[in-house]
C-alpha positions in Angstrom: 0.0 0.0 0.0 1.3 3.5 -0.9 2.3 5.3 2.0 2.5 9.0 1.5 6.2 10.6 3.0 7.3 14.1 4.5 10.4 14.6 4.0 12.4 16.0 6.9 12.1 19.8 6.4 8.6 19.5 6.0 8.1 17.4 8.9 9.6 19.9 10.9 7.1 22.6 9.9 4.4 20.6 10.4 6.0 19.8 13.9 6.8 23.4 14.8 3.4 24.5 13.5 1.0 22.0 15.1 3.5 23.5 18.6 2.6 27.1 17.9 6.2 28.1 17.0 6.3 28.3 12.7 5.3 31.8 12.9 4.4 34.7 15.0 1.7 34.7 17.3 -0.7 37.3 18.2 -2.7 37.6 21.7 -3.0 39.6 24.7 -1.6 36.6 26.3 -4.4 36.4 29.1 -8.4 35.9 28.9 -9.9 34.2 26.1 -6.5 34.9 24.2 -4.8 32.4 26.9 -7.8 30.2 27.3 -7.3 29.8 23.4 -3.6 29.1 23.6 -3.6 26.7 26.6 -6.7 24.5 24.5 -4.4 24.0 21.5 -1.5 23.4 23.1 -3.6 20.5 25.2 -1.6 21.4 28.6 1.6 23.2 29.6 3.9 21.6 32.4 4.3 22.9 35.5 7.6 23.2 37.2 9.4 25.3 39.9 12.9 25.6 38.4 12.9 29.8 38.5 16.7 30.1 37.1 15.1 32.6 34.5 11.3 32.4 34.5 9.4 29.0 35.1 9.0 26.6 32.7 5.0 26.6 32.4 5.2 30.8 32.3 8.4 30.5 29.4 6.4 28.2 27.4 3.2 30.3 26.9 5.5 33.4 26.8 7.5 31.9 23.8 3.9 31.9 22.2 2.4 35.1 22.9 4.9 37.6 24.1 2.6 39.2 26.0 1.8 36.5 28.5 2.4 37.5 32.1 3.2 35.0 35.1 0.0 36.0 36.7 -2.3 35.6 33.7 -2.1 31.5 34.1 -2.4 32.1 38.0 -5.9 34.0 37.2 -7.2 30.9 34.9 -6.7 28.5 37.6 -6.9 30.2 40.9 -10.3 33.0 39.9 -11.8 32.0 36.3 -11.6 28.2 36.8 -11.1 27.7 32.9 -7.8 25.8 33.8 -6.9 23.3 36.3 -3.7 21.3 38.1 -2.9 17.8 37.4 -0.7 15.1 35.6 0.0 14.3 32.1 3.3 12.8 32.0 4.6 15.8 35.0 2.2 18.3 36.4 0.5 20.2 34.0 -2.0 23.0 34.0 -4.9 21.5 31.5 -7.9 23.4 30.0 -11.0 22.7 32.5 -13.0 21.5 29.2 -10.6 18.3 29.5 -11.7 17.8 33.1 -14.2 15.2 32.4 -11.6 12.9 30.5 -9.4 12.8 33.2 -12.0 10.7 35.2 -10.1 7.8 33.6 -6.7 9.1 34.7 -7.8 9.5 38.4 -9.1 5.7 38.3 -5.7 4.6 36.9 -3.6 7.0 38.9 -5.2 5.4 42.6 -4.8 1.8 41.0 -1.0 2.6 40.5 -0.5 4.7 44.0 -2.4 1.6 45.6 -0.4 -0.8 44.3 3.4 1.3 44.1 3.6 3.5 47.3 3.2 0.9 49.8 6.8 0.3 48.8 7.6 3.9 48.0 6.7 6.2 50.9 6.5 6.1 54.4 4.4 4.2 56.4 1.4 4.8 57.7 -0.3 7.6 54.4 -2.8 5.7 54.0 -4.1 5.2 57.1 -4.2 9.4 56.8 -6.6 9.5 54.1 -9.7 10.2 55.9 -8.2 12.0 58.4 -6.6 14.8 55.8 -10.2 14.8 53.6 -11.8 15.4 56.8 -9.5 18.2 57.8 -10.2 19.9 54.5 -14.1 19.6 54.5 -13.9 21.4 57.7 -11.3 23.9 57.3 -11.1 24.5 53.8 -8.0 24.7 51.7 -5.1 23.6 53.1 -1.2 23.1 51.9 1.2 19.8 53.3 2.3 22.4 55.7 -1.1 22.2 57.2 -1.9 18.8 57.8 0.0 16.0 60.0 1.6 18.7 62.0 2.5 16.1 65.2 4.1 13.9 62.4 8.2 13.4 62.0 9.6 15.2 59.5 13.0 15.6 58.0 14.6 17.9 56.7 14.5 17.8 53.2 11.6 20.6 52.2 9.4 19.8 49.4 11.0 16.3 49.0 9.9 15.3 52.6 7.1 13.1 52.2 5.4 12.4 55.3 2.6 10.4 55.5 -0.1 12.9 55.5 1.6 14.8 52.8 1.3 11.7 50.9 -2.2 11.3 51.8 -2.9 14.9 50.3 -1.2 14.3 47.1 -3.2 11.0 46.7 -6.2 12.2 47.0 -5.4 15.1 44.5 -4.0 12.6 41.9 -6.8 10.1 42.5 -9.3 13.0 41.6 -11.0 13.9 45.1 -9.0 16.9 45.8 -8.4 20.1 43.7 -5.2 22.6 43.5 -7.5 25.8 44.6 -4.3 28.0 44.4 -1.1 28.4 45.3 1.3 30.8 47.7 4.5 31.6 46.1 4.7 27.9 44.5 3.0 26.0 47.1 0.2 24.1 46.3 -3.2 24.6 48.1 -5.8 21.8 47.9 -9.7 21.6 48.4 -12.4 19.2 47.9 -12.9 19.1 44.0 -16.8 20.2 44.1 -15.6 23.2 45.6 -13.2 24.2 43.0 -14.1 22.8 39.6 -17.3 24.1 37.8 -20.5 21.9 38.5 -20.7 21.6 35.0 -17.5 20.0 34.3 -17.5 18.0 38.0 -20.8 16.0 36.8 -19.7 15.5 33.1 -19.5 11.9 32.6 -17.9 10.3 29.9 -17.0 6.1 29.2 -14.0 5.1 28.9 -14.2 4.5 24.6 -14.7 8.0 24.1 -11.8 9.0 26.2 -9.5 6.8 25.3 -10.7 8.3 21.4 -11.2 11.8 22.5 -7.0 11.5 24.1 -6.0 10.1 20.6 -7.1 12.1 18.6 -6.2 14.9 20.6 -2.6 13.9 20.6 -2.4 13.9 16.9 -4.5 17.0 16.0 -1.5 18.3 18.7 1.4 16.6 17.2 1.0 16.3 13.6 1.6 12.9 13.1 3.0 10.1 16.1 3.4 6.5 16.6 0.7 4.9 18.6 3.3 5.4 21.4 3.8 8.7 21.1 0.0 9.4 20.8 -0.5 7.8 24.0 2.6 9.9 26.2 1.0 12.6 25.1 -1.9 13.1 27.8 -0.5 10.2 29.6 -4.4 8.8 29.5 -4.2 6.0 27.3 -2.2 2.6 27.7 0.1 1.2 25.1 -1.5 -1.9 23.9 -4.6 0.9 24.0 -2.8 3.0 21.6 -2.2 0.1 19.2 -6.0 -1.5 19.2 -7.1 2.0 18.5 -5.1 3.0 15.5 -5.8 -0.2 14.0 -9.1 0.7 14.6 -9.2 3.8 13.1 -7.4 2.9 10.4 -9.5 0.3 9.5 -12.0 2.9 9.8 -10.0 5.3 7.9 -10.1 8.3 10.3 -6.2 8.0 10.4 -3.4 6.7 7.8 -0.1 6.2 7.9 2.9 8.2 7.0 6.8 7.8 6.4 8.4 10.7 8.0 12.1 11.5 7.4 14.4 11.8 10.2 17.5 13.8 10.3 19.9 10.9 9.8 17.7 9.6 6.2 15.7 7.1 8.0 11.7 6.9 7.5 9.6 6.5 10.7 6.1 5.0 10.4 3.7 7.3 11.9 0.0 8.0 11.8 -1.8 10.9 10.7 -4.8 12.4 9.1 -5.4 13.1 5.4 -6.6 16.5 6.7 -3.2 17.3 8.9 -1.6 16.4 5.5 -3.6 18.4 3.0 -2.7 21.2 5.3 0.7 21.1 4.5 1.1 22.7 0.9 -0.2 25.6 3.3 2.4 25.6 6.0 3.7 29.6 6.0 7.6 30.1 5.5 9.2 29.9 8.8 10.0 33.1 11.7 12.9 34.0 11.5 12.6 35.3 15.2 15.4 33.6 18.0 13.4 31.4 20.5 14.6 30.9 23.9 12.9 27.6 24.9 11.9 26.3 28.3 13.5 23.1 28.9 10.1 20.8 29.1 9.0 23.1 26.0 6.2 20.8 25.0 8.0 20.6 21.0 11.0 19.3 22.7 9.5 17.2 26.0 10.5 13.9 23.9 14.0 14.0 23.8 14.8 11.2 21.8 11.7 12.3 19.0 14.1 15.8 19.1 17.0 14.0 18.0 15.5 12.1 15.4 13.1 14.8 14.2 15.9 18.0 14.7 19.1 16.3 15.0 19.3 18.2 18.5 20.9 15.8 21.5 19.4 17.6 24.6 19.4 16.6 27.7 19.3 19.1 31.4 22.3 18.5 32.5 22.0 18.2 36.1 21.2 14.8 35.3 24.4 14.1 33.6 27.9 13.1 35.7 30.1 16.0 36.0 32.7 14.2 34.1 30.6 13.9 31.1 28.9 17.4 31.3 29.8 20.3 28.7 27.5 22.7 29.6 25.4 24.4 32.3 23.2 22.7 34.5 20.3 23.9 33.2 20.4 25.6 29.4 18.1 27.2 27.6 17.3 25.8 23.5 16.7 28.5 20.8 14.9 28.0 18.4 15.0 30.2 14.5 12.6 29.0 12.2 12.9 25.2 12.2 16.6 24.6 13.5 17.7 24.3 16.7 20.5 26.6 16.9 21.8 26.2 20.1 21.8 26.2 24.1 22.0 29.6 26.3 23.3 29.3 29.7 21.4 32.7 31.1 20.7 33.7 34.9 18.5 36.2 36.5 20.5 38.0 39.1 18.2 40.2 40.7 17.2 42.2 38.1 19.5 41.4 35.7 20.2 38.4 33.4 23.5 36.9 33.4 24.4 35.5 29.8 26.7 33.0 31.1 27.4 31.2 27.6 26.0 30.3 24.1 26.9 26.8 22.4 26.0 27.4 18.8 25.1 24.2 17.2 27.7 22.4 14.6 26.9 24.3 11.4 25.5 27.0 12.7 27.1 30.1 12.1 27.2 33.5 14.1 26.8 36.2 11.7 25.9 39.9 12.5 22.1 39.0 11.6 21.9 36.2 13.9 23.4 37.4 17.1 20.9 40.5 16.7 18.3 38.0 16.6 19.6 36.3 19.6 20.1 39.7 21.7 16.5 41.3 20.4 15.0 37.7 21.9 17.2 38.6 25.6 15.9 42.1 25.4 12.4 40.3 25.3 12.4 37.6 27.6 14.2 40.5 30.4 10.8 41.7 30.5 9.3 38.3 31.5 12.3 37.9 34.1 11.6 41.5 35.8 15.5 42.4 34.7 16.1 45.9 34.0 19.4 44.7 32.3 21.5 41.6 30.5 25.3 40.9 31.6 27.4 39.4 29.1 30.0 37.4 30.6 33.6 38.3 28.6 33.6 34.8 27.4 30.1 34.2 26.3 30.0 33.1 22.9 31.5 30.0 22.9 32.2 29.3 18.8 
């Protein structure tokens, strides 16, 4: 059977475009604009690392440069049109989706059940009540707040003690809510307190989630294996994946496509023969410099980067000191559909630090693109709060 085949440039687009970063964006960045960009982009993870700006805040700023740290904080905390959870990490998700993730709370308490026995302290579950009680009575409440004659170590947000534990497992298993939060701290309360009635009573079965996360996925992505369809919401099982796109290609809502990698390869994916007809009008590239958050959701798979970009990317604070070459914690950029390198860039108070900048191989530094590179500094200082950028003496390391 013919399959049709995207070459690697092409692919990329399609990639880029389907992330929101082929071409400029317009938006206010907050309201409906935000609501808007939040639904296509199916989530954005959540994540405390503040080196520069957090990641969730870096992503949707990369998007509409406009976006402001407490425009997301307003969607969750006041409008309720967004609300915490897991996909793969934590993630902000569009409250529309709330109803699908009835399924993920089911699956989530099956795997706690069965896991943390082994993996936490004693004695969480045995808190369960105890904590749900404490909220119905008193209202919101943080891990600072409950199990206060408990043990506990020293080791700040990584000190599970048991009624911690009990909090976070009745927030992943669906019965609790992240209301707010206090600087980053997370504040929990009984879900029908906090998520719209309309969405709390939605019920859905489990075919049409497992369809509706699918789907999803690839309207998000482009084009995927069944595996990659399935990380994507972090909903849907494996062997799931598979029955379903034989499904659906049987039924011929999805076909399948060669994509070209970087190295000349062809990977089998699926897609759709309207994502494909789309193509032929896929705009030329922004030439505009990126800076990236690090769990940038065009870059979360790091081995689909390598293939798709030719980009080997990993945060470094995972890697052995012997073996690292850069920062702990760098920054990709992004100009039209390369990956052009990693920035190792600080906020000092209030200014950023540009530590370093590892061009990568090929990729020259002309007078064009390092004024691309400093225009995008000058914009992400005003994300950071910096009134000015430092450029270390040794910065550009060609």
């Amino acid at each position: 059977m013919f399959r049709p085949l995207l070459d690697n440039c092409t692919a990329r687009r399609l990639f880029l475009d389907r992330h929101l970063l082929l071409r400029p964006e317009a938006g206010t960045g907050k309201g409906t604009d935000l609501n808007r960009l939040l639904h296509a982009l199916g989530f954005v993870q959540v994540d405390s690392v503040n080196t520069l700006a957090r990641a969730h805040d870096l992503i949707l700023w990369s998007r509409q440069g406009k976006y402001r740290p407490q425009n997301l904080t307003q969607l969750v905390a006041r409008h309720r049109s967004a609300f915490e959870h897991w996909t793969h990490d934590a993630a902000a998700v569009p409250m529309q989706f709330y109803p699908m993730w009835r399924l993920k709370f089911i699956r989530d308490e099956a795997r706690m059940r069965a896991r943390w026995p082994q993996w936490r302290r004693e004695g969480w579950d045995a808190e369960i009540d105890t904590v749900l009680q404490h909220i119905a009575d008193y209202g919101p409440a943080c891990s600072l707040d409950v199990g206060k004659d408990e043990t506990r170590g020293t080791s700040g947000w990584w000190d599970w003690h048991p009624s911690k534990t009990a909090l976070e497992f009745l927030w992943r298993s669906g019965r609790l809510a992240v209301c707010h939060r206090e600087g980053f701290r997370k504040y929990y309360d009984l879900a029908e307190r906090v998520i719209p009635t309309e969405h709390l009573k939605d019920q859905r079965d489990e075919a049409e989630i497992i369809d509706w996360a699918m789907m999803g996925a690839l309207d998000r992505l482009g084009f995927g294996t069944s595996g990659e369809l399935a990380g994507f919401f972090d909903i849907v099982t494996r062997e799931e994946a598979k029955a379903w796109c034989q499904t659906a290609m049987a039924d011929g809502r999805i076909i399948e496509v060669d994509i070209a990698m970087t190295d000349g390869s062809l990977r089998r994916s699926f897609t759709t023969k309207a994502i494909l007809e789309d193509v032929s009008s896929l705009s030329e590239p922004s030439s505009r410099v990126r800076l990236l958050s690090p769990f940038d959701p065009a870059l979360r798979d790091r081995s689909r980067a390598e293939r798709l970009f030719g980009f080997h990317y990993r945060i470094e604070i995972f890697v052995p000191e012997a073996q690292r070459r850069y920062g702990y914690y760098v920054f990709p950029l992004l100009q039209g559909d390369r990956l052009i390198g990693r920035l190792d860039v600080k906020r000092d108070g209030g200014t950023l630090n540009v530590r370093a900048f590892w061009p990568e191989v090929g990729v020259k530094m002309g007078k064009g693109r390092l004024a691309s590179l400093t225009a995008e500094l000058e914009r992400v200082k005003h994300l950071a709060n910096a009134d000015a950028i430092d450029y270390s003496s040794d910065w550009l390391r060609i």
